[in-house]
Structures are given as C-alpha cells and as structure tokens.
N, C-alpha and C positions, 0 to 999 in steps of 0.2 A: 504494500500500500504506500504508496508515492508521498509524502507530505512536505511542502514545502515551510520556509523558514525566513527571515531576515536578521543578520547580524546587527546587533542594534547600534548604531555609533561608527559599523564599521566600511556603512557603502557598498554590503555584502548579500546576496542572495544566495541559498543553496536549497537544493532535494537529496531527498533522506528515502530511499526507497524500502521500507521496514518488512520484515518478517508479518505474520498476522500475531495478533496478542502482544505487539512491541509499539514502541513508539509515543510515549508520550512525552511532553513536555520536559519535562524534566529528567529523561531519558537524551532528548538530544541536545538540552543546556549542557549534561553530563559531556556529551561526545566533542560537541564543539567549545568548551571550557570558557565561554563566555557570555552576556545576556542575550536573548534571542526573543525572539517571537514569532507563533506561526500566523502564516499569511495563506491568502488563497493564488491557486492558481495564473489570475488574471493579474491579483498584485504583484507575483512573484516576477510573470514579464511584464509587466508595466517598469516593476522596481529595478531588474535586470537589463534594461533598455537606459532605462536613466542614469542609473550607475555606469554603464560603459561610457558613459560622454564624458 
C-alpha cells in the first residue's frame, strides 16, 4: 500500500510502499528520523513539482 509523505522543513517528498498491516505514522517518522507528515497523492505531485524548481 503506496502512502505518500512530506519532509517537513525539508522541500522533500517521498512514497513508502508498505507491506499490508505496516505503515503508520509513526512507523515512517521512525524510518525517515525526522518530522513528516502524510499527504495525498495529488499533494505529493503538486509538492514534488514545486520543490524541483
């Protein structure tokens, strides 16, 4: 299950393709050792278009 993500602070977008029964919040704060927040889809490229500029 795909869940996308924003690095908060960092100008950073990422996806997390999880296992079923994985994946939550604080699961991929753990992975990426910094603040995060999930976003959807549309934000993620929205976010990931902006950020590349």
């Amino acid at each position: 299950m795909k869940k996308y993500y924003e690095l908060v602070g960092q100008r950073l977008v990422a996806m997390l393709d999880w296992e079923k029964g994985y994946g939550t919040l604080e699961q991929a704060q753990k992975y990426f050792d910094c603040e995060i927040r999930e976003i959807t889809k549309k934000e993620f490229d929205r976010l990931g278009e902006e950020y590349s500029k």
